[in-house]
TORDO-744159 format. One record per residue (C-alpha): residue number from 0; residue in three letters; x, y, z. Coordinates in nm, 3 decimals. Layout:
N
+-----+---------+---------+---------+---------+
| num | residuo |      xx |      yy |      zz |
+-----+---------+---------+---------+---------+
| NUM |     Ala |       X |       Y |       Z |
...
+-----+---------+---------+---------+---------+
***
This chain:
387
+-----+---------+---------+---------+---------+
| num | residuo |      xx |      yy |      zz |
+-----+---------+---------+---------+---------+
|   0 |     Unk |   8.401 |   9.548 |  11.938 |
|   1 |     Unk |   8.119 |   9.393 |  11.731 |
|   2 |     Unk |   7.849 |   9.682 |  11.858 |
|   3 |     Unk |   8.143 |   9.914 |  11.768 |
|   4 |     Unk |   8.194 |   9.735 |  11.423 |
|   5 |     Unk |   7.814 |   9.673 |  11.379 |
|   6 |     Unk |   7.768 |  10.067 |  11.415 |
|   7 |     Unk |   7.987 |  10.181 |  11.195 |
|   8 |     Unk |   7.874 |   9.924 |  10.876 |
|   9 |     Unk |   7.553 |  10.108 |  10.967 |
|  10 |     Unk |   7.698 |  10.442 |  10.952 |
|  11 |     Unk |   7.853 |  10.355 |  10.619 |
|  12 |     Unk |   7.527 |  10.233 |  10.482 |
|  13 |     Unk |   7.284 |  10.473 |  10.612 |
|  14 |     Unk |   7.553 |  10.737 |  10.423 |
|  15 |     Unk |   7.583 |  10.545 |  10.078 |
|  16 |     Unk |   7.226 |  10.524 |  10.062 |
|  17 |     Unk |   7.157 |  10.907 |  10.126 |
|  18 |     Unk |   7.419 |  10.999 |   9.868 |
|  19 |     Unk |   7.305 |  10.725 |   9.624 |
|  20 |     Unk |   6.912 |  10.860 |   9.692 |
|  21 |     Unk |   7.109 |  11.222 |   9.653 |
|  22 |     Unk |   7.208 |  11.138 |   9.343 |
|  23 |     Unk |   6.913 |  11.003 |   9.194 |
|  24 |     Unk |   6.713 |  11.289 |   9.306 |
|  25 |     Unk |   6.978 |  11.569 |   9.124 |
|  26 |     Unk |   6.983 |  11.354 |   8.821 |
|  27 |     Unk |   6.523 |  11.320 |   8.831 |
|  28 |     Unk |   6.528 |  11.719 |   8.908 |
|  29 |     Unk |   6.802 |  11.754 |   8.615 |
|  30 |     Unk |   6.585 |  11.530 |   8.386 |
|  31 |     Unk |   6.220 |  11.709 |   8.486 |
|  32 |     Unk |   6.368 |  12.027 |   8.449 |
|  33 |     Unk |   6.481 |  11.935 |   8.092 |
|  34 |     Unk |   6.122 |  11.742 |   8.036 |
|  35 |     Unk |   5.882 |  12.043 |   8.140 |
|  36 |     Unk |   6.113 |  12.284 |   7.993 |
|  37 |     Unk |   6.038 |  12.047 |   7.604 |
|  38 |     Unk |   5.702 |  12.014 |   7.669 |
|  39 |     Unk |   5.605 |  12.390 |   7.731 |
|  40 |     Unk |   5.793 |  12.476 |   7.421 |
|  41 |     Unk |   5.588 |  12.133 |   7.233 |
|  42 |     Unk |   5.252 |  12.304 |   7.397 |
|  43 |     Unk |   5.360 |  12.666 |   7.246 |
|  44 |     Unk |   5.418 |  12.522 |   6.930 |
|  45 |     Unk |   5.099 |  12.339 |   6.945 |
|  46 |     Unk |   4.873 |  12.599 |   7.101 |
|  47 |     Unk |   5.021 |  12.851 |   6.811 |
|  48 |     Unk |   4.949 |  12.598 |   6.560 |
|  49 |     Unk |   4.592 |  12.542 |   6.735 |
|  50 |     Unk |   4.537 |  12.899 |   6.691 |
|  51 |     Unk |   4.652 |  12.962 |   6.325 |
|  52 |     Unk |   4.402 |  12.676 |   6.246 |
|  53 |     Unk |   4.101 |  12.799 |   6.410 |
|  54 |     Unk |   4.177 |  13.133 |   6.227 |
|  55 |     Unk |   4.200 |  12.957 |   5.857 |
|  56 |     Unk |   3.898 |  12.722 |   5.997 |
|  57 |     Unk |   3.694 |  13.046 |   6.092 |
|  58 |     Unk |   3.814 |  13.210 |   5.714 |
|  59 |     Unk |   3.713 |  12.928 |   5.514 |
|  60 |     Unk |   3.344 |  12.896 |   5.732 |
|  61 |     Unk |   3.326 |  13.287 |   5.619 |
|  62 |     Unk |   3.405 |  13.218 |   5.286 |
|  63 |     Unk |   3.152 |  12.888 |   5.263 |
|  64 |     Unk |   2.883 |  13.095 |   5.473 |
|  65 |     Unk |   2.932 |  13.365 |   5.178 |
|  66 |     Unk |   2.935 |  13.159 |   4.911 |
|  67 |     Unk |   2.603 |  12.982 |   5.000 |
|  68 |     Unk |   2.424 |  13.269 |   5.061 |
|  69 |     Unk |   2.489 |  13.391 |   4.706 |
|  70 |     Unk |   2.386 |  13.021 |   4.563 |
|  71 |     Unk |   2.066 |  13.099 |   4.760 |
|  72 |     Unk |   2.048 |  13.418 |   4.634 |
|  73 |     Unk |   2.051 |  13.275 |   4.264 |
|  74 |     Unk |   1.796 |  12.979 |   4.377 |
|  75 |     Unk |   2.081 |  12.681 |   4.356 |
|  76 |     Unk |   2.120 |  12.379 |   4.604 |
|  77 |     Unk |   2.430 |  12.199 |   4.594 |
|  78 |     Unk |   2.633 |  12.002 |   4.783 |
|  79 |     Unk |   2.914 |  12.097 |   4.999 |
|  80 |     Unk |   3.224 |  12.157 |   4.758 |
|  81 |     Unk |   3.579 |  12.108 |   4.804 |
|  82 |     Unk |   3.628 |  12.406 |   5.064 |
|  83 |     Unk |   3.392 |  12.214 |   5.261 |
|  84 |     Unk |   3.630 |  11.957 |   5.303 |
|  85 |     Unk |   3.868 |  12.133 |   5.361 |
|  86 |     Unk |   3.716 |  12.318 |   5.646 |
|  87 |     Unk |   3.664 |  11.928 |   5.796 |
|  88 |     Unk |   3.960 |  11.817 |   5.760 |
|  89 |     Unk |   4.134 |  12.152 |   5.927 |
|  90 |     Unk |   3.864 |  12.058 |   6.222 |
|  91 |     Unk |   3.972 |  11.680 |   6.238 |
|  92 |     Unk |   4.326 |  11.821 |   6.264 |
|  93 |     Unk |   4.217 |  12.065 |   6.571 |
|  94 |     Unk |   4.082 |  11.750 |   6.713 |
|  95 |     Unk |   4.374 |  11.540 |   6.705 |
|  96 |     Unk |   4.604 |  11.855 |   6.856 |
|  97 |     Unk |   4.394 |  11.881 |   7.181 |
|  98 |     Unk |   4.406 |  11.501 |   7.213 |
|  99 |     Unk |   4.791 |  11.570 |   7.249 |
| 100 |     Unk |   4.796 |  11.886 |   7.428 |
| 101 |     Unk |   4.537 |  11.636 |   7.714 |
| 102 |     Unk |   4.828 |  11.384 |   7.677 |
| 103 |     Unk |   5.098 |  11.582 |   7.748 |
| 104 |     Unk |   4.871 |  11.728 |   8.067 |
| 105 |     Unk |   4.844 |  11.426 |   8.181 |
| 106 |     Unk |   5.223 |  11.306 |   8.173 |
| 107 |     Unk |   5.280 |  11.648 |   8.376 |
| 108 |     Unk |   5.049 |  11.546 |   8.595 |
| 109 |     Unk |   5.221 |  11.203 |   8.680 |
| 110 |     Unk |   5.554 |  11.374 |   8.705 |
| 111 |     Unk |   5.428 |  11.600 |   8.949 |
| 112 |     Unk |   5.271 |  11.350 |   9.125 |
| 113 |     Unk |   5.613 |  11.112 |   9.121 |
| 114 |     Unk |   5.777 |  11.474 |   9.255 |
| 115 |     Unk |   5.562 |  11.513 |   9.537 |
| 116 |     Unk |   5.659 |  11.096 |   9.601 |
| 117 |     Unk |   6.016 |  11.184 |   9.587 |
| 118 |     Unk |   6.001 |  11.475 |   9.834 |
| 119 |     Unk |   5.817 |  11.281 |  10.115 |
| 120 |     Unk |   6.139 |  11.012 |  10.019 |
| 121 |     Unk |   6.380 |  11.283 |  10.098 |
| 122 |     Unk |   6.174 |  11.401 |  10.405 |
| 123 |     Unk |   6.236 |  11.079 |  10.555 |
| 124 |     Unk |   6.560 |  11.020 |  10.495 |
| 125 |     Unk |   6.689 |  11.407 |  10.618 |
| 126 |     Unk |   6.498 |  11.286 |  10.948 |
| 127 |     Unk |   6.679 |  10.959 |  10.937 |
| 128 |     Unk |   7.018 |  11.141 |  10.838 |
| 129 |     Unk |   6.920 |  11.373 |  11.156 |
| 130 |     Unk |   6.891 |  11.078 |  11.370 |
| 131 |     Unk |   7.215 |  10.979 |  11.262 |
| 132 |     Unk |   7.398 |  11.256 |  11.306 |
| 133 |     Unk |   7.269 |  11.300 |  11.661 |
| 134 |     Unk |   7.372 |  10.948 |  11.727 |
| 135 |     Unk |   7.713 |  11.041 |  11.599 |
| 136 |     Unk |   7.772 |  11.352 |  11.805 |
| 137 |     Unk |   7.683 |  11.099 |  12.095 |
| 138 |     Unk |   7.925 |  10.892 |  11.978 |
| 139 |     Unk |   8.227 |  11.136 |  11.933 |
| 140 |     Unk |   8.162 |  11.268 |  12.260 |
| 141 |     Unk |   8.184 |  10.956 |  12.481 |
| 142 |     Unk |   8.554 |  10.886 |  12.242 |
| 143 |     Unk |   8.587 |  11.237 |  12.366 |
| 144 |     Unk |   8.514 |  11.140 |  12.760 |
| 145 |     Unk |   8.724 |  10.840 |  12.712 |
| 146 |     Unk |   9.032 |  11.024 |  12.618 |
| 147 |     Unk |   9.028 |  11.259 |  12.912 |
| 148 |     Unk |   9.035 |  10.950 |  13.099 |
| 149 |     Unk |   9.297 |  10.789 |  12.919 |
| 150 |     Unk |   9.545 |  11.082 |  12.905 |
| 151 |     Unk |   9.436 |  11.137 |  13.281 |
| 152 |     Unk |   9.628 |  10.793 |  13.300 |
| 153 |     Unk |   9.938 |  10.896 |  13.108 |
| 154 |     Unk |  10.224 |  11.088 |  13.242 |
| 155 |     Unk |  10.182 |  11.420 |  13.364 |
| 156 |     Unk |  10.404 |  11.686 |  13.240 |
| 157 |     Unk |  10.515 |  11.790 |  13.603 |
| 158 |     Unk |  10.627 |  11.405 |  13.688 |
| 159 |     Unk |  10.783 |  11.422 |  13.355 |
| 160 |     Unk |  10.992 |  11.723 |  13.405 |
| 161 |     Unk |  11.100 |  11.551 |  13.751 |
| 162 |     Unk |  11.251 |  11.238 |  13.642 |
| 163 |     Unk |  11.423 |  11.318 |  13.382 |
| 164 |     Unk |  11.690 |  11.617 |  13.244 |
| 165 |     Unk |  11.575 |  11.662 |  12.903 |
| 166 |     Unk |  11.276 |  11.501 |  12.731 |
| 167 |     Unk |  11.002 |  11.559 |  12.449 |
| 168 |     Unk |  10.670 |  11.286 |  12.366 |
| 169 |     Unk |  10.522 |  11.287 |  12.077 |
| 170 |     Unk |  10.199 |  11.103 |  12.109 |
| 171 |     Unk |   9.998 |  11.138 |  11.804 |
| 172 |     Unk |   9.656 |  10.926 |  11.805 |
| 173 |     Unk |   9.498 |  10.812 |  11.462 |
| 174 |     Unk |   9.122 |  10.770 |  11.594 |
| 175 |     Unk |   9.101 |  11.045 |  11.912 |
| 176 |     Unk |   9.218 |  10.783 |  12.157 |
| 177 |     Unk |   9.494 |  10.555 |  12.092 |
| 178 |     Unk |   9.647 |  10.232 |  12.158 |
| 179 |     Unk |   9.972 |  10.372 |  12.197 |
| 180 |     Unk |  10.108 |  10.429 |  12.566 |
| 181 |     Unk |  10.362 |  10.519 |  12.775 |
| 182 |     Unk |  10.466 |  10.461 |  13.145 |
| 183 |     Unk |  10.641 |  10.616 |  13.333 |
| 184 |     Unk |  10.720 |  10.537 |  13.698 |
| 185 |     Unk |  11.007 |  10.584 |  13.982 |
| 186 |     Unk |  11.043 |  10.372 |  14.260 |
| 187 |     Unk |  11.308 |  10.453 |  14.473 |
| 188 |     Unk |  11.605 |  10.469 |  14.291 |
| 189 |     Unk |  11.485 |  10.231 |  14.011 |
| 190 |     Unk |  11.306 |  10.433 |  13.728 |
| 191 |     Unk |  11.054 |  10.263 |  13.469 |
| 192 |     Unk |  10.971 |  10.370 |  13.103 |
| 193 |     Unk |  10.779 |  10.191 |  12.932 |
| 194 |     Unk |  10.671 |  10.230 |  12.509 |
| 195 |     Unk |  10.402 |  10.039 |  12.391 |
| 196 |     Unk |  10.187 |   9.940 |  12.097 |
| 197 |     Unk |   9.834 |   9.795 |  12.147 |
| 198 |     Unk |   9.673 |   9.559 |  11.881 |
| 199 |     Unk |   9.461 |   9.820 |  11.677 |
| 200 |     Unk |   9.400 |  10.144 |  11.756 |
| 201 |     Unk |   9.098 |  10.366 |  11.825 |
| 202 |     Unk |   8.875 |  10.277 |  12.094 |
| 203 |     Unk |   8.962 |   9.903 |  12.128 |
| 204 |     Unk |   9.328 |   9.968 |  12.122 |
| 205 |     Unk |   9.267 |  10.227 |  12.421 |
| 206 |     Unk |   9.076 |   9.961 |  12.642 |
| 207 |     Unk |   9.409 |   9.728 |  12.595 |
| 208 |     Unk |   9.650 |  10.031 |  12.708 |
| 209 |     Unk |   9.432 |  10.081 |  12.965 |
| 210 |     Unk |   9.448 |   9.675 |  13.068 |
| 211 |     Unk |   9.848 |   9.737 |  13.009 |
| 212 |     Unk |   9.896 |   9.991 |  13.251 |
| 213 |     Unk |   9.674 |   9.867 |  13.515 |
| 214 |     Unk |   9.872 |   9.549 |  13.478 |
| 215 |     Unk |  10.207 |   9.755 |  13.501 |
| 216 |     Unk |  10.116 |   9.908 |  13.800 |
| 217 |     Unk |  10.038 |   9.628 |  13.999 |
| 218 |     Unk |  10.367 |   9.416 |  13.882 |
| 219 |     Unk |  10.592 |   9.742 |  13.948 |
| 220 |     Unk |  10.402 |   9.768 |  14.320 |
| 221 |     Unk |  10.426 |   9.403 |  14.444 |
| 222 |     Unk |  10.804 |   9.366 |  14.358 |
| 223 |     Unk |  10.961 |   9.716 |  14.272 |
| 224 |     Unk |  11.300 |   9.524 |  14.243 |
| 225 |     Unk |  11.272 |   9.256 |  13.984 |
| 226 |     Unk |  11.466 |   9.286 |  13.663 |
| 227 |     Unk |  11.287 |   9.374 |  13.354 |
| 228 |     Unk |  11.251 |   9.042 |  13.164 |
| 229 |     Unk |  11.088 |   8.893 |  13.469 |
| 230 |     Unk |  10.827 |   9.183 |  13.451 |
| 231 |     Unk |  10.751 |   9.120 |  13.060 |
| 232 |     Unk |  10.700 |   8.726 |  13.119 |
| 233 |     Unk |  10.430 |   8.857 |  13.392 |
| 234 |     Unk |  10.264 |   9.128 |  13.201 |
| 235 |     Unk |  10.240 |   8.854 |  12.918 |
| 236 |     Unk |  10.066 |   8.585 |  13.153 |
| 237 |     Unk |   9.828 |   8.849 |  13.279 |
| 238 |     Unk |   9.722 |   8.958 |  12.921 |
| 239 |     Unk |   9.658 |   8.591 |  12.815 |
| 240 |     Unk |   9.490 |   8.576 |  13.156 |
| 241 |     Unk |   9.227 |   8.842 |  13.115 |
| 242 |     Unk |   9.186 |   8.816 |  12.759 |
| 243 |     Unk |   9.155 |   8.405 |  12.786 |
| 244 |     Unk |   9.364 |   8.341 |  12.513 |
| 245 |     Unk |   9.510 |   8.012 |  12.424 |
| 246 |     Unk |   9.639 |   7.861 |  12.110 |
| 247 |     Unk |   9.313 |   7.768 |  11.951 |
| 248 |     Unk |   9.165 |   8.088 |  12.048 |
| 249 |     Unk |   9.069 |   8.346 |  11.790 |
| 250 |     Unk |   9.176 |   8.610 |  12.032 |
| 251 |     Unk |   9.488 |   8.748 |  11.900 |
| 252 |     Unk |   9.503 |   9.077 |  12.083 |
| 253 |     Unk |   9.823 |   9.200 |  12.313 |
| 254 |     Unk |  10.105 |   9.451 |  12.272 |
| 255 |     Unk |  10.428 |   9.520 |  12.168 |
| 256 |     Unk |  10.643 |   9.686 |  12.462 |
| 257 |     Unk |  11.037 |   9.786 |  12.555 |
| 258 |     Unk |  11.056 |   9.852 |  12.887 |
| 259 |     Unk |  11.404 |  10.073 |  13.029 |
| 260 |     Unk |  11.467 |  10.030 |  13.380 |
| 261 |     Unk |  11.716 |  10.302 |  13.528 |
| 262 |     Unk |  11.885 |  10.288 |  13.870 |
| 263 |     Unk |  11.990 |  10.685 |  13.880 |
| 264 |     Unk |  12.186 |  10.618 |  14.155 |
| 265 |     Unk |  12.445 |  10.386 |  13.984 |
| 266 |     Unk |  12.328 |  10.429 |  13.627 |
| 267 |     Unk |  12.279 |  10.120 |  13.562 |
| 268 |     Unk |  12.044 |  10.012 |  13.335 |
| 269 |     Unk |  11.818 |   9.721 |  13.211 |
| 270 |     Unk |  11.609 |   9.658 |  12.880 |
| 271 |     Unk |  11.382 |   9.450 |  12.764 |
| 272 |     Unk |  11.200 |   9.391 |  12.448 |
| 273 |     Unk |  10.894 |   9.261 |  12.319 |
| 274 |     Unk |  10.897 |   9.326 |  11.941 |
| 275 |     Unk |  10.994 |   9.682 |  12.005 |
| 276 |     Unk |  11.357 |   9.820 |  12.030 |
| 277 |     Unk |  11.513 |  10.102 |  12.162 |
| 278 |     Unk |  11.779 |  10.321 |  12.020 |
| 279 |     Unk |  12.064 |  10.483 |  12.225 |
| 280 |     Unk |  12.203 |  10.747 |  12.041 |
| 281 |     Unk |  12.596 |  10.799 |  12.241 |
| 282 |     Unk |  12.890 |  10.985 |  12.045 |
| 283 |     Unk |  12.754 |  11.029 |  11.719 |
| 284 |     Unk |  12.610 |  10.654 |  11.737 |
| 285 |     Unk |  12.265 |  10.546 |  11.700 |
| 286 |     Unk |  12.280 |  10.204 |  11.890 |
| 287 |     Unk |  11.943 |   9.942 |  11.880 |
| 288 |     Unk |  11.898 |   9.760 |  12.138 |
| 289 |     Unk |  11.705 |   9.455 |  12.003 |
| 290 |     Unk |  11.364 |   9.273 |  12.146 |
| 291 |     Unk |  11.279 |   8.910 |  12.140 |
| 292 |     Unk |  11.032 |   8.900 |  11.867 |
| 293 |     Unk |  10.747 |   8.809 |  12.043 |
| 294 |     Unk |  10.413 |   8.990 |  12.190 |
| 295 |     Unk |  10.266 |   9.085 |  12.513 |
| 296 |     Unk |   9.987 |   8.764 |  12.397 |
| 297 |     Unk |   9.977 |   8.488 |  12.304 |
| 298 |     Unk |  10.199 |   8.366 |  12.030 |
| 299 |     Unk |  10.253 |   8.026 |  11.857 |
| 300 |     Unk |  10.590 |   8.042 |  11.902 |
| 301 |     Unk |  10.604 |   8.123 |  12.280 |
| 302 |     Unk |  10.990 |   8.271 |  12.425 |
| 303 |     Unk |  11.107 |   8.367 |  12.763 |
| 304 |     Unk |  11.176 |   8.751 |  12.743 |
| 305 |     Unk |  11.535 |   8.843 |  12.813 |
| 306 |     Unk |  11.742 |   9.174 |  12.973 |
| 307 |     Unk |  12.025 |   9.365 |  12.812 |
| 308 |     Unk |  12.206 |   9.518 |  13.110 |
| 309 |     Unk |  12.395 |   9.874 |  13.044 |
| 310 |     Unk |  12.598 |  10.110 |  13.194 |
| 311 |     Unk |  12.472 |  10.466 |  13.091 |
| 312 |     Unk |  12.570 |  10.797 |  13.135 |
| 313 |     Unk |  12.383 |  11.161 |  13.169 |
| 314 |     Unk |  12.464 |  11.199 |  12.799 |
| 315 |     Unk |  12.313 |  10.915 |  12.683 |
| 316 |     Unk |  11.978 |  10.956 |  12.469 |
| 317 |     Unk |  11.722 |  10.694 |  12.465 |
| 318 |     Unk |  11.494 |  10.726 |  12.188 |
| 319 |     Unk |  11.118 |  10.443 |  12.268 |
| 320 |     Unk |  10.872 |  10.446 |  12.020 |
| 321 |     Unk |  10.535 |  10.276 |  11.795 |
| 322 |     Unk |  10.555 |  10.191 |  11.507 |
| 323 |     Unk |  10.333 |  10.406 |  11.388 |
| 324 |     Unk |  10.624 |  10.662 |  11.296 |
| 325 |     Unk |  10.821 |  10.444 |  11.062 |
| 326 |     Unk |  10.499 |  10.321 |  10.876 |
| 327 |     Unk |  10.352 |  10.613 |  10.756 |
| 328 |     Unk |  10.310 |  10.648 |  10.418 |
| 329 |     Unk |  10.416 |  10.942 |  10.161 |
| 330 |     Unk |  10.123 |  11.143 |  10.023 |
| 331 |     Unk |  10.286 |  11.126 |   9.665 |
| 332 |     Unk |  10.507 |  10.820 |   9.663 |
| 333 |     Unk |  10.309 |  10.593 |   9.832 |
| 334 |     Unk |  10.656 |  10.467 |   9.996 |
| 335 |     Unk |  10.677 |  10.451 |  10.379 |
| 336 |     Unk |  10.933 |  10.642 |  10.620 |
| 337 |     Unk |  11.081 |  10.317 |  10.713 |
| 338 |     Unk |  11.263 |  10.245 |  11.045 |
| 339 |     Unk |  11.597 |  10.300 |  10.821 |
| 340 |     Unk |  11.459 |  10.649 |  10.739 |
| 341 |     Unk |  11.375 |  10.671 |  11.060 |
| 342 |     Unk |  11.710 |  10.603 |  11.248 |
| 343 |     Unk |  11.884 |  10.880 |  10.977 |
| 344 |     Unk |  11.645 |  11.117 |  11.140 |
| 345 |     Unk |  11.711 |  11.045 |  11.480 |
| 346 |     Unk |  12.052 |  11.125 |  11.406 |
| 347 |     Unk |  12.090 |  11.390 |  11.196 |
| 348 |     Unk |  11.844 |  11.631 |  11.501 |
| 349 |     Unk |  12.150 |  11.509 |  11.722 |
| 350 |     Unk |  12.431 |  11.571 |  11.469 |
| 351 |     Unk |  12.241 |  11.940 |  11.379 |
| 352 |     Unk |  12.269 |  12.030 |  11.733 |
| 353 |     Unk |  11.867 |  12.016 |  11.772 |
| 354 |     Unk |  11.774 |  12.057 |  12.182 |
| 355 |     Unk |  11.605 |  11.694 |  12.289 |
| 356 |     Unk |  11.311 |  11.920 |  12.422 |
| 357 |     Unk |  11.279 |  12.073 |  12.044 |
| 358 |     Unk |  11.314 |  11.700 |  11.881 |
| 359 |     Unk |  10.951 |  11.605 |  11.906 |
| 360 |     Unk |  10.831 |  11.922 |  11.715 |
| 361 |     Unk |  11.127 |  11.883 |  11.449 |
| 362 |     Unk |  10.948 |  11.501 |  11.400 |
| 363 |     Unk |  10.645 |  11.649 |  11.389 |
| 364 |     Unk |  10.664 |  11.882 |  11.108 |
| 365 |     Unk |  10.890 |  11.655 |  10.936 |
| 366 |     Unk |  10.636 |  11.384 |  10.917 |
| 367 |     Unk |  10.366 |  11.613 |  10.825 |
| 368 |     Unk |  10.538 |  11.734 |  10.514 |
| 369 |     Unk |  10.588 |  11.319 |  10.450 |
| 370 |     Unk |  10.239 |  11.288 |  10.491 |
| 371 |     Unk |  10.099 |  11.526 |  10.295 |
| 372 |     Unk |   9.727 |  11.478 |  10.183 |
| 373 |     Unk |   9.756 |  11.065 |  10.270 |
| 374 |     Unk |   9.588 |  10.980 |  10.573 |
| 375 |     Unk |   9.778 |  10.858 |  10.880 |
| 376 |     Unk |   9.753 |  10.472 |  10.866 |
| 377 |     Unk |   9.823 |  10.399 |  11.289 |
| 378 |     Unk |   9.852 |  10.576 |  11.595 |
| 379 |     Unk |  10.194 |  10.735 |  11.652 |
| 380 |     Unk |  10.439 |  10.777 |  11.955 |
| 381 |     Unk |  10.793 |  10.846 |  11.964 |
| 382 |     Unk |  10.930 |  10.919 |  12.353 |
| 383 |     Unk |  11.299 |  11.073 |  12.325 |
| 384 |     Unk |  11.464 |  11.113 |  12.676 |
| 385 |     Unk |  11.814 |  11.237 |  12.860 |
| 386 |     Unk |  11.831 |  11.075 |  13.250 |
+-----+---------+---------+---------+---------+
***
């Protein structure tokens, strides 16, 4: 998690600095544009001014020249008058102009050479952006590889349509993979559905779904038969287990969970809740069924986990779900769906005659539109089932 983290400052860097440096650059081209564009109009004027002087210089020399021959002429020697003057003065003038015009030069000149400085810069830094981006597309592609292996470890469709008569998942990750999962698994008679919510999401909540159903698996296979509370208070030991977590610990990671257990023999049923609930929607009811409010983890304020047994019928829907749903915000309001918003939902698809199998497209679209142009703040998951 800290290479992860460390990467991605980098990442964040590496891209402020090339637009910052992009930036700079559009505003230096902007400002030499403007600069040259002055000083070829200040060397025009200059140059024309240049030239109307050498042509008044080169009158007056004509008219001195002229007028000293004819003082020859008459046999007169006298000094320079005041056209003389003038002529040296216009001269002096002429000087001071082309000690400009070699100023100016020689501020192009720097420019150019500061240009030439700033294009090597950018060189560089399209070759380090390159580098980057190649180290991305690595990047994106192992996320890639791991979520082929992480829906490879999810319910297939097939099983799906097996155990149960009507169902829809909506599994909706915020980062490629997700730390959202769901488990589904029949032993026997005894059916298990599990809805969970990882600490974080993205890559690091994907390795603890990944611990999670590993760890349900092996529970589930030593003792098929144990009632569901039993099987929370050992996933919970396990996670503390391999994550070495104790009080003092920094290590804060787990999962919340509900776990259904279904005999479809006697349909009889079992729940049990680690801060996640479960709504049963029966004859026009939406009914929670409530979780101890504590973690897969460890917690400061350590309970035993405990089982709600039910009697259920074919009709009964069982809605399991993140949290991820309920906490999205509005792209407009700011305001989120809210689990209250949430349960209204659940129950107006039922009371609008909306197939179970259509339900997770309806929720879709619906929290889409909520959504809007805000970004989606956690993975989602909402399983909706009929056994």
């Amino acid at each position: 998690m800290k290479l992860i983290g460390s990467t991605l400052i980098y990442i964040v860097i590496i891209v402020l600095l090339t637009i910052f440096l992009a930036v700079i650059l559009l505003a230096f081209f902007r400002l030499r544009r403007r600069f040259k564009t002055r000083m070829q109009k200040v060397l025009v004027t200059y140059n024309q001014r240049i030239n109307d002087l050498q042509k008044e210089i080169d009158r007056l020399n004509y008219i001195v020249s002229d007028y000293k021959r004819r003082l020859k002429l008459v046999g007169k020697d006298t000094e320079l008058n005041l056209q003389d003057i003038g002529v040296i003065g216009l001269m002096l003038e002429k000087q001071q102009l082309e000690r400009e015009r070699q100023h100016l030069q020689e501020k192009t000149k720097r420019l150019w050479e500061q240009s030439l400085a700033i294009h090597k810069e950018k060189e560089r830094i399209d070759q380090l952006r390159k580098e980057i981006e190649a180290r991305h597309r690595e990047m994106v592609d192992s996320v890639n590889y791991a979520l082929r292996i992480q829906t490879a470890l999810l319910p297939k469709k097939e099983y799906l349509d097996q155990v149960f008569r009507e169902y829809f998942v909506l599994w909706m990750p915020k980062q490629i993979v997700s730390g959202d999962f769901y488990w589904v698994k029949k032993v026997g008679s005894r059916l298990f559905i599990v809805a969970s919510d990882c600490t974080g999401h993205g890559v690091p909540g994907a390795f603890m779904s990944l611990l999670g159903i590993s760890f349900l698996e092996q529970i589930v296979g030593n003792n098929p038969m144990q009632d569901a509370d039993n099987i929370l208070d050992q996933l919970r030991k396990m996670v503390i287990n391999a994550l070495q977590q104790s009080q003092s610990s920094e290590t804060k990671d787990g999962m919340d969970l509900a776990l259904l257990i279904v005999d479809t023999d006697t349909m009889k049923a079992q729940y049990a809740g680690a801060n996640n609930p479960v709504y049963m929607y029966r004859q026009g009811q939406l009914i929670e069924l409530k979780p101890v409010k504590n973690p897969i983890g460890i917690y400061f304020r350590q309970k035993p986990f405990e089982k709600i047994d039910l009697q259920i019928t074919h009709e009964d829907i069982f809605y399991m779900f993140s949290d991820g749903y309920p906490d999205q915000f509005n792209g407009q309001t700011g305001r989120k769906i809210t689990k209250k918003r949430f349960k209204e939902i659940l129950i107006k698809l039922n009371v609008d005659g909306i197939p179970l199998n259509e339900q997770g497209e309806v929720l879709k679209q619906i929290l889409l539109e909520w959504k809007g142009q805000a970004r989606q703040v956690d993975d989602i998951m909402v399983l909706g089932m009929r056994i």
